[in-house]
N, C-alpha and C positions, 0 to 999 in steps of 0.2 A: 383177883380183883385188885387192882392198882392203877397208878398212872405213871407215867415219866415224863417226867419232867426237864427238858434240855435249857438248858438258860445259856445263851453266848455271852464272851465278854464285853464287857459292856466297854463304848470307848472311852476315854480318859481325859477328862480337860486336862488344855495348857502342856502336852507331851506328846510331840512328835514321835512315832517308832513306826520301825521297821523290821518285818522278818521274812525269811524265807527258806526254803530247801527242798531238795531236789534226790533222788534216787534214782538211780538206774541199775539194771540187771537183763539177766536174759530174756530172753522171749519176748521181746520189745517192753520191757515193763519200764514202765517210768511211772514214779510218785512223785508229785511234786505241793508244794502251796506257799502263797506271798500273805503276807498279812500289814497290811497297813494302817495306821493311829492318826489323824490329821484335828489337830484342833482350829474348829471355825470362830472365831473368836473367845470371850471370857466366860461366855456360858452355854460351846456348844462343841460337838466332836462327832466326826463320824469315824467309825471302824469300817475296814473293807476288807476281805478275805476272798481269795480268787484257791480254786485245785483243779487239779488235772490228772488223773490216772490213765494209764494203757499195759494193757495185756496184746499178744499175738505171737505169732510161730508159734503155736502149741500144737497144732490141731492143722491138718491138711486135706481138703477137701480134693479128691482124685476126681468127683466129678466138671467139676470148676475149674480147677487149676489153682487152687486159691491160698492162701493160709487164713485161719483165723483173725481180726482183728477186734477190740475194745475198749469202749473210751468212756471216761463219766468226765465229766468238767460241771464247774461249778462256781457261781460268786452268791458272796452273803454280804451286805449293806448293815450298819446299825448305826444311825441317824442320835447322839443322846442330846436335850435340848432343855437348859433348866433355866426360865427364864426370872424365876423368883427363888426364893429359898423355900416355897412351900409348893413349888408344881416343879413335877419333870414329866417329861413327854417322850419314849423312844416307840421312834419311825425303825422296821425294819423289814428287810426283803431278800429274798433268797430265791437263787434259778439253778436248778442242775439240769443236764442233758447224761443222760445214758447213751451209749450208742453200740451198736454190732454190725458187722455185716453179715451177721447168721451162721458165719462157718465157725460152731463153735460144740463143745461136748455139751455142754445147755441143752443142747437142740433135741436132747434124748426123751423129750415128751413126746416129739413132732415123729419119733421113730426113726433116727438118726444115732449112732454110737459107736463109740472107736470101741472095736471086739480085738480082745484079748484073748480070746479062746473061741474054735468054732470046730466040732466033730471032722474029722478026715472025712472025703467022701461027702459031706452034706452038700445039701443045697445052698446053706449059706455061705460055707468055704468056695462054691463053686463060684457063687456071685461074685463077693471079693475079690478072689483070683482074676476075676474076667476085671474087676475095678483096678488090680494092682496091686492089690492088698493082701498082705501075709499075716493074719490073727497072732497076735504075742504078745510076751508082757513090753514090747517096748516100741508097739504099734501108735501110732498118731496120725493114722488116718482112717476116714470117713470114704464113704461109698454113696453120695445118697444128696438129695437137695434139699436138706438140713431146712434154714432161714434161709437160706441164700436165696437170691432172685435176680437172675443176669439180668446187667443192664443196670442194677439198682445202686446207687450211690452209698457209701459205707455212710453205717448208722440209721439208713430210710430202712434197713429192711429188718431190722428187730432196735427196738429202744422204747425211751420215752422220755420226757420234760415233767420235772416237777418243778411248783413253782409256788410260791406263797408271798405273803406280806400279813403284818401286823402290826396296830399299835396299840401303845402301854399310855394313860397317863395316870398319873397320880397325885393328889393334890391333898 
C-alpha cells in the first residue's frame, strides 16, 4: 500500500535553457531527449521535453523477411503561471506513442520465440529447419507470425498512445 508520486520540473521564470542528448548503439538503438525552458513574460514559463527511443535488428522474422523494429516517442508540456503572489496555476500535458511492428521476442505470449534449443529429430527442429532456422544459443530468429501483419505499417501492428493532462492550482 503506497502511492508514487512523479513531480516534473517545474519551469523557471526569467531563464532561458536548453538541453539535450542523443545515444546510439547497435541494433538500431538510439536514445535520445531535448528539454527546453522558455519564459512567457514576468510571471509565466513553459518547460517542454520531447524523447525518442528505438530498438531493431535483434530478432529476424524468417517468415516475413523482416527484422524487428521499436519506437516510444514522447512530449511533456508544463505551462507555470503565477499571476499574483498568492496563486499559481500549472497547466500540463503529456503524449507518448509506443510503437512495433510485431517482429519482436514480446511476441512470446502470442506463441512466437527465438528457440535456443530444440531435441534432434523433433518436430519442432523439423519445423524450423523447413523456416531456416538452426535452434542455438546465438539464434535470433523467429519462425512464426508473431504481431506481425503483412501489409501493416510499422507501429499499427502492436503499440499504443498514452496521453494525459492536468491542472494544479494553488492559492
Amino acid at each position: 500500500g503506497g502511492v508514487i508520486n512523479v513531480v516534473t520540473k517545474a519551469p523557471v521564470l526569467d531563464d532561458y535553457q536548453a538541453l539535450g542528448h542523443v545515444d546510439f548503439g547497435d541494433h538500431d538503438y538510439v536514445h535520445s531527449y531535448a528539454v527546453g525552458n522558455i519564459p512567457l513574460g514576468d510571471d509565466a514559463a513553459l518547460r517542454v521535453s520531447f524523447h525518442h527511443d528505438s530498438t531493431g535488428h535483434i530478432v529476424y522474422n524468417t517468415l516475413y523477411h523482416e527484422w524487428d523494429q521499436n519506437a516510444d516517442d514522447g512530449v511533456r508540456a508544463r505551462l507555470l503561471w503565477e499571476p499574483t503572489s498568492d496563486l499559481t496555476i500549472n497547466l500540463e500535458g503529456d503524449y507518448q506513442k509506443l510503437s512495433s511492428n510485431g517482429v519482436n521476442g514480446v511476441a512470446d505470449f502470442a506463441g512466437v520465440q527465438v528457440y535456443t534449443f530444440a531435441p534432434a529429430d523433433s518436430e519442432l527442429a523439423a519445423t524450423l529447419a523447413a523456416c531456416g532456422i538452426k535452434p542455438g544459443p546465438n539464434n535470433n530468429r523467429v519462425c512464426g507470425n508473431s504481431l506481425k501483419q503483412p501489409g501493416v505499417n510499422l507501429g499499427d501492428t502492436y503499440g499504443r498512445v498514452n496521453e494525459g493532462a492536468s491542472v494544479t492550482i494553488d492559492y
